[in-house]
N, C-alpha and C positions, 0 to 999 in steps of 0.2 A: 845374633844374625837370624836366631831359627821365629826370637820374637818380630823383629821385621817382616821376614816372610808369610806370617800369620796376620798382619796391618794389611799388605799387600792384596793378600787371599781374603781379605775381609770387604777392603775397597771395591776386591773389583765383585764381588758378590751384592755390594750397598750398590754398584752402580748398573747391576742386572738387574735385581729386582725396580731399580728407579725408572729404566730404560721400558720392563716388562712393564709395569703403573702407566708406562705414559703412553705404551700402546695400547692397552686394554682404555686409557681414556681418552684417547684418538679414536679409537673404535666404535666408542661410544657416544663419543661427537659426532661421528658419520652416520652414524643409526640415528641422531637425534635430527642429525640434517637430513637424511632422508626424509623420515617420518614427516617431520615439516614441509618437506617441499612435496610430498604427498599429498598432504592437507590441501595445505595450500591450495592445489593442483585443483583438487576437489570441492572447496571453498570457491575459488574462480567458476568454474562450471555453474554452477548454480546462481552466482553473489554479479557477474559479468553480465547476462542476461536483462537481470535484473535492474542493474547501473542505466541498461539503454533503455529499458520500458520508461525510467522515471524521469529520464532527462526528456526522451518524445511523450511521456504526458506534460511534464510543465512547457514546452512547444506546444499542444495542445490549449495548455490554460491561457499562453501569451496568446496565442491566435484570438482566441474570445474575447481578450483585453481591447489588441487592437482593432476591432468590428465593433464595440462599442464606443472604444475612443473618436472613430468613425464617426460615428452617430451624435455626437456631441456630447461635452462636458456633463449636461446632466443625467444623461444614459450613462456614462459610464460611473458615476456617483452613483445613480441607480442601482448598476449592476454589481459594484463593487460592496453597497450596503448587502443586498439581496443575495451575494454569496458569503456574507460575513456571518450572516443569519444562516443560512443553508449547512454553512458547515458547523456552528454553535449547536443547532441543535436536530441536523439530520445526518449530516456526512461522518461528521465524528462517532456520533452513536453504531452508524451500521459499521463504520470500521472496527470501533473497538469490540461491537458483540461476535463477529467473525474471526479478531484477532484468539479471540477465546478458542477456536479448536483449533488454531495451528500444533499448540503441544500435543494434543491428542491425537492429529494427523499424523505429526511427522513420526511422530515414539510409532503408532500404529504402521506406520510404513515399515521402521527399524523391525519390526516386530515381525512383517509379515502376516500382519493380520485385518487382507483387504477388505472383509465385508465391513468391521467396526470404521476404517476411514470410509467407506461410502456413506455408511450411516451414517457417520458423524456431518460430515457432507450434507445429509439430506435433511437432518436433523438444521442445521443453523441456515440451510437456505429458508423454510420454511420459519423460521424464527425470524428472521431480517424482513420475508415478504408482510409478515404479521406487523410487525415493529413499523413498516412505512408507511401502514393506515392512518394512525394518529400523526405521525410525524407528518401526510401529505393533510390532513385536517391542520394542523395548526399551521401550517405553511399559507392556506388558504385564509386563514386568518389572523396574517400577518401583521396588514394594516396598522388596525388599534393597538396592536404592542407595541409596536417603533414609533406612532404617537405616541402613547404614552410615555413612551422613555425619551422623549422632546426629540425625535427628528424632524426633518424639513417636511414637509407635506408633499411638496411639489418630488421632493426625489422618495419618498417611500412610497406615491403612487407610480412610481417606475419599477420601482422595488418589487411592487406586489407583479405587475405582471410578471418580469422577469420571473419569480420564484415560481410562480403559478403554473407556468410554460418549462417550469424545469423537473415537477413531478415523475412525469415520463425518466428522468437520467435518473431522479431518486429509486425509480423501480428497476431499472436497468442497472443499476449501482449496488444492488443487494442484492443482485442475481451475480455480478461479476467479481465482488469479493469472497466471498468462499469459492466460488470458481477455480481464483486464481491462488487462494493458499492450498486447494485440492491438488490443483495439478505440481504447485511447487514444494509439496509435500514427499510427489514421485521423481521429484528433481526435472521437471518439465517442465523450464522457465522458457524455454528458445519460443516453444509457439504462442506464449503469450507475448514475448517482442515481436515477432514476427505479426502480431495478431492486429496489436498496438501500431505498431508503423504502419501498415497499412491502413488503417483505420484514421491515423493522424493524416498520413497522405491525403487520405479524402476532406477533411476537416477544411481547409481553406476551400476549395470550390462551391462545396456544400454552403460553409457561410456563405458566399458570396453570392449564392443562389439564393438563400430565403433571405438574405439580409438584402442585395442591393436588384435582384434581379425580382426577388418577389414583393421587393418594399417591406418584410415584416418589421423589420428593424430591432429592437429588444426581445421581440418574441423571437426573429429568427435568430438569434444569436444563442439565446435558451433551448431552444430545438436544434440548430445544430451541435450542442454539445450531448444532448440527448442520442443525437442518432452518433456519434462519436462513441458512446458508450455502449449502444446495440451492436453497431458495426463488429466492435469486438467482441461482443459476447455473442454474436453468431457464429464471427470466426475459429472460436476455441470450442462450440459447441460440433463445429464441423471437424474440426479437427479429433475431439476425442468419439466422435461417428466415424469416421476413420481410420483411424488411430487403432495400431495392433502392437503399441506400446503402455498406455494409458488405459487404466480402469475406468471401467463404464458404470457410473454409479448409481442408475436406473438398475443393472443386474441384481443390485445384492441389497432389495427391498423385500422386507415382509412386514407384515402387519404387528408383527409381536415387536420386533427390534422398533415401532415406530414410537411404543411406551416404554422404552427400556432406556438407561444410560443416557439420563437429563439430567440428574445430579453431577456427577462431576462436569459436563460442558457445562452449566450454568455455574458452577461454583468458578470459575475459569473464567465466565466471559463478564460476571460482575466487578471484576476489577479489573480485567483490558479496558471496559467501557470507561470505569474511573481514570485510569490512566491517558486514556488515548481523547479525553474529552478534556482533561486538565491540561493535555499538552499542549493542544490547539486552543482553548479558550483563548485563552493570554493573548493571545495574536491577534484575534478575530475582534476578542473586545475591546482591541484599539479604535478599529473597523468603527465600529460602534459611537465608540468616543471622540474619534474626527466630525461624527453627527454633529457633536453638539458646538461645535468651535464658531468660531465668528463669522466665516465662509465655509458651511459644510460641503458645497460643491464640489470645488476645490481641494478641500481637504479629504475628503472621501474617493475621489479620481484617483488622489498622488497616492492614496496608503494602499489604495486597489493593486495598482501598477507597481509598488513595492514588493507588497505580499507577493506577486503572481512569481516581480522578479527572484527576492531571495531563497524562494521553493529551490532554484536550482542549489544552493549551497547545500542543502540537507538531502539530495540525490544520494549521493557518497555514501556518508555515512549510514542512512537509512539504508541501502541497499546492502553495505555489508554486513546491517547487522539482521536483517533477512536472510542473507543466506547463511551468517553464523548459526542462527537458530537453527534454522533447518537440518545443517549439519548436526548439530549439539544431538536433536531431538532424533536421528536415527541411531545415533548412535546408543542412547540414552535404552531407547526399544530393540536393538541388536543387544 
C-alpha cells in the first residue's frame, strides 16, 4: 500500500511539473506573440507608406504610357525604346549608387548619430549630381548607339527627343533618391506619399497641357514627367523647411566631414549599382530586342505597355522589403 502511495505522490508531482513546462511555454508564446505583433506594428508604419508611394508612381508611369499611346503608335514605340535606354543606363545607376547609403543611414539613425546621416546624405547627392553629367552626355548621343544596334530609324529619332527632353527628370531623379532614403531612414515615409500623390494629381493636367494644349507631343510627355519629379522634390524640400521632426541636413556641413568617410559609402554603393543594374537590365533588354523583330512598332508599343503594367506586381514586395531594411538597420545601430 505505502508503495502505491509513493506512484500516486510521484504522478501527481510528473503532472505539476508538466502543467508548470506548459505554462512557462504559454508564456513564452505570448511574449513571442507580442514581440511579433510589435514588429509588425512597426514594420507597417514605415513598409504601408511606402506600398502607396509605389503604386501612385506606376499611376504615374501609366499616365505617360497613355499621352503617348495618344500620339500614335510610333511615339509610343519611341517612348517605350527611349525609356528602356534611360533606365539601362541612367535610372538604374543613380538608384543603385544612392541604394549604397541606406545601410549607413539607417545603422546611423539606430545609432543616434545625426551629423554622419546628414553627411552621408550630402555626400551621395553630390555623387548622383556628378554621375548625371556623362550619363545626360551619352543620353544626347543616343542616336548612333540604337543604330548601331539595328533599330528602326524612324522610332529612335523619337527616341532621341524624348530622352533629350527627359534630362531635366534625370537631374531631378538624383536629387530625390537620397532624399527619399534620408528621410525614410528617420522613419518619414508619410510626406513622401503625401509628396507623391500630390505631385501625381497634378501629373494628368499638366500632360494634357504641354501635350494637347501646347501641341509639344513627345517632348511634352518628357517634361511632364520631369515636372512630376520636381513637383515632389519641392514638396519634401518644404516639408523638411518646416519640419520640427526631420533633420535638416544643410545644419551639420563642414568642410573637413566633406573629405572624410568615402571609403566605406563607396565600398557599399559599388555593388548596390551591380545589383540594382542586373536587376533591371533583364527587362529593359527586352525593350531593346522587340527593336529588332519583324514589326518593331508594334512590338516595342506592346512590351512598353507591359513593362509600365507589371511594375505594379513588384509594388508589394519591394516595399516591404524597404521597410524591412530600414527596420533591420536601426536596429543593427541601436
Amino acid at each position: 500500500m505505502e508503495m502505491h502511495g509513493d506512484g500516486d505522490g510521484d504522478a501527481s508531482d510528473s503532472r505539476g511539473r508538466a502543467e508548470g513546462s506548459g505554462s512557462i511555454i504559454a508564456f513564452f508564446r505570448w511574449l513571442l506573440k507580442i514581440k511579433v505583433a510589435e514588429e509588425l506594428l512597426s514594420l507597417g508604419k514605415i513598409a504601408i507608406p511606402i506600398v502607396i508611394t509605389s503604386l501612385v508612381l506606376c499611376s504615374k508611369s501609366i499616365i505617360s504610357v497613355l499621352f503617348l499611346g495618344r500620339l500614335g503608335d510610333i511615339e509610343l514605340a519611341g517612348g517605350s525604346l527611349s525609356i528602356g535606354f534611360a533606365n539601362i543606363t541612367g535610372y538604374s545607376v543613380l538608384k543603385g549608387l544612392a541604394m549604397g547609403m541606406e545601410p549607413i543611414c539607417c545603422q546611423a539613425f539606430g545609432a543616434k548619430r545625426w551629423a554622419l546621416l546628414c553627411q552621408t546624405y550630402n555626400k551621395t547627392l553630390c555623387l548622383l549630381l556628378l554621375a548625371a553629367i556623362p550619363i545626360s552626355l551619352l543620353w544626347l548621343n543616343m542616336e548612333p548607339i540604337l543604330l548601331w544596334l539595328g533599330q528602326d530609324q524612324n522610332i529612335t529619332s523619337v527616341a532621341k527627343v524624348y530622352i533629350t527632353y527627359s534630362i531635366p527628370e534625370l537631374l531631378a531623379q538624383a536629387h530625390l533618391h537620397p532624399l527619399r532614403i534620408f528621410l525614410r531612414a528617420q522613419n518619414l515615409t508619410k510626406p513622401v506619399t503625401i509628396s507623391t500623390t500630390c505631385a501625381v494629381l497634378l501629373h494628368l493636367p499638366v500632360n494634357y497641357f504641354l501635350v494637347v494644349y501646347l501641341n509639344l507631343g513627345v517632348k511634352g510627355v518628357a517634361l511632364a514627367s520631369a515636372w512630376n519629379s520636381l513637383n515632389i522634390n519641392l514638396g519634401l524640400l518644404v516639408y523638411l523647411v518646416l519640419s520640427k521632426a526631420a533633420l535638416k541636413p544643410w545644419d551639420k556641413i563642414t568642410v573637413k566631414a566633406c573629405f572624410q568617410g568615402w571609403k566605406p559609402l563607396l565600398a557599399l554603393m559599388v555593388p548596390s549599382v551591380f545589383c540594382v543594374c542586373l536587376e533591371w537590365w533583364w527587362y529593359e533588354i527586352m525593350v531593346l530586342l522587340c527593336g529588332l523583330l519583324e514589326n518593331p512598332q508594334a512590338s516595342l508599343a506592346a512590351m512598353g505597355i507591359l513593362i509600365q503594367t507589371t511594375g505594379l506586381l513588384y509594388a508589394l514586395p519591394y516595399s516591404l522589403s524597404l521597410g524591412l531594411s530600414t527596420r533591420i538597420g536601426h536596429e543593427l545601430g541601436a
